[in-house]
C-alpha positions in Angstrom: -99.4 -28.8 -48.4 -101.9 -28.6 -50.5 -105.1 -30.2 -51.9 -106.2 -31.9 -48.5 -109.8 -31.4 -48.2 -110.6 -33.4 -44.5 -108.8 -35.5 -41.6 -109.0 -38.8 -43.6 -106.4 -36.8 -46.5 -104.1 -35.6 -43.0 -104.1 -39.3 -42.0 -102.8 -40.6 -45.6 -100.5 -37.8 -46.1 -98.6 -38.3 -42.9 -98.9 -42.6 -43.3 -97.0 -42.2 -46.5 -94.2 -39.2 -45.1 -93.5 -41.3 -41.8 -93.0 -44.6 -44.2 -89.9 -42.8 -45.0 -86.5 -44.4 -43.3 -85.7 -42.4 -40.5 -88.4 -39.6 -41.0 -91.1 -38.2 -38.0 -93.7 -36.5 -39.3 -97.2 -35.0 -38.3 -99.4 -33.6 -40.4 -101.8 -30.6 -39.6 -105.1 -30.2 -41.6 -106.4 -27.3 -40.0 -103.0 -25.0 -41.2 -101.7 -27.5 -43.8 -98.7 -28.0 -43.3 -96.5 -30.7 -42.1 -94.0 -30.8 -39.4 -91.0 -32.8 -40.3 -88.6 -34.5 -38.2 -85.3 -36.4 -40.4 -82.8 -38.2 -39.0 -81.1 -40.1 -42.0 -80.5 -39.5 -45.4 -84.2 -38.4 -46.4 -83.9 -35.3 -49.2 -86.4 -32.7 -49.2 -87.3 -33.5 -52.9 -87.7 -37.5 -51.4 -90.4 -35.6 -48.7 -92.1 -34.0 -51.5 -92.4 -36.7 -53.0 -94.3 -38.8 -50.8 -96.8 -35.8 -50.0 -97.5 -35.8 -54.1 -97.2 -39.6 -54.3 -100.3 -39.0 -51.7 -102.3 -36.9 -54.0 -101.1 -33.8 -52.8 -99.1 -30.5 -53.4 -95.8 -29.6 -51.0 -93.0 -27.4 -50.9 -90.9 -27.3 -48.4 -90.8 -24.0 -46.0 -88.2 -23.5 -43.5 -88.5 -21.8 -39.7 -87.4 -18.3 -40.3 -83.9 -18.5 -37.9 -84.1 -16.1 -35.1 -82.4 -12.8 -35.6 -80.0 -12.1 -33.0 -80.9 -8.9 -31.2 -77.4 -8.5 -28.9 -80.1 -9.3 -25.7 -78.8 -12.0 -23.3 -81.5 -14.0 -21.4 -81.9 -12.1 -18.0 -82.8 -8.7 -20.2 -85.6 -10.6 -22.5 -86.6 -12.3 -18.9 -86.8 -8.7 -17.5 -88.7 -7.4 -20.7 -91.5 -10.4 -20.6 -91.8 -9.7 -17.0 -92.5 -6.5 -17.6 -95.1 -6.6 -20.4 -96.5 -9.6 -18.2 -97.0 -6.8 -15.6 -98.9 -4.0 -18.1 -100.7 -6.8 -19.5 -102.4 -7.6 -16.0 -102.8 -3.7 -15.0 -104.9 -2.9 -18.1 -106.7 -6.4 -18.1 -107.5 -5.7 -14.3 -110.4 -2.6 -15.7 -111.8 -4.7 -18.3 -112.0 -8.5 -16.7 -115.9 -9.1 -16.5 -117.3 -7.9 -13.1 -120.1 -11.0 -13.1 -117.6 -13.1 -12.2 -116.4 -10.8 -9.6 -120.3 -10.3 -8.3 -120.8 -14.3 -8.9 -117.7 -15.2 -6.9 -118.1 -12.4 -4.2 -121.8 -11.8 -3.6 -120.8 -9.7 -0.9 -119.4 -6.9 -3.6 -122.9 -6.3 -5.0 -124.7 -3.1 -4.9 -128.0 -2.1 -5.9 -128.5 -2.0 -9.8 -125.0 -4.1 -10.5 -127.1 -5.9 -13.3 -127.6 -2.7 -15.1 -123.5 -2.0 -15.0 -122.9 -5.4 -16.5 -126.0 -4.9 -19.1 -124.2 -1.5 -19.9 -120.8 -3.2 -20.4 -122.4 -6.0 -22.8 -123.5 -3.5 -25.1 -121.6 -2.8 -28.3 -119.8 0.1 -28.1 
């Protein structure tokens, strides 16, 4: 969509697309785009339509269909798992100690406040 300038132009656009017979639609202003839900007969030229009768530009953009990749579900559960794991293991070094020192006061040692001043700074 384009040509919506603030919330009041999202509001209009998706008043006039959800007048449609047996369309669902909600409009986003921050991305611009519309997500549209049809049930009946409604064209994708009728849906164009509407957004221009609105005052604004559309065309219509379909979800790219996922590629099949020959992976059945336990081996993409097993992968995500695993990246889930290495994501947490290198986070683990770089979460911010001051929560740590804030949360377990017992932890501190003398001069902590200069190791988090000396991880603030840019590198």
């Amino acid at each position: 969509m384009t040509g919506m300038t603030c919330a009041a132009c999202e509001a209009r656009t998706s008043l006039k697309l959800n007048k449609l017979s047996g369309v669902s639609a909600t409009v986003n202003f921050a991305t611009g785009r519309a997500q549209v839900d049809v049930d009946g007969g409604v064209t994708d030229e009728m849906l164009v339509e509407a957004a221009v009768r609105a005052g604004y530009g559309a065309e219509v953009v379909r979800p790219a269909e996922p590629e099949p990749d020959g992976r059945d579900e336990a081996e993409r559960s097993r992968d995500l798992w695993r990246r889930l794991m290495v994501a947490v293991v290198l986070f683990a070094p770089l979460a911010d100690p001051s929560i740590t020192f804030t949360v377990l006061p017992g932890w501190r040692f003398p001069g902590w406040q200069w190791l988090l001043l000396n991880r603030a700074r840019p590198m």
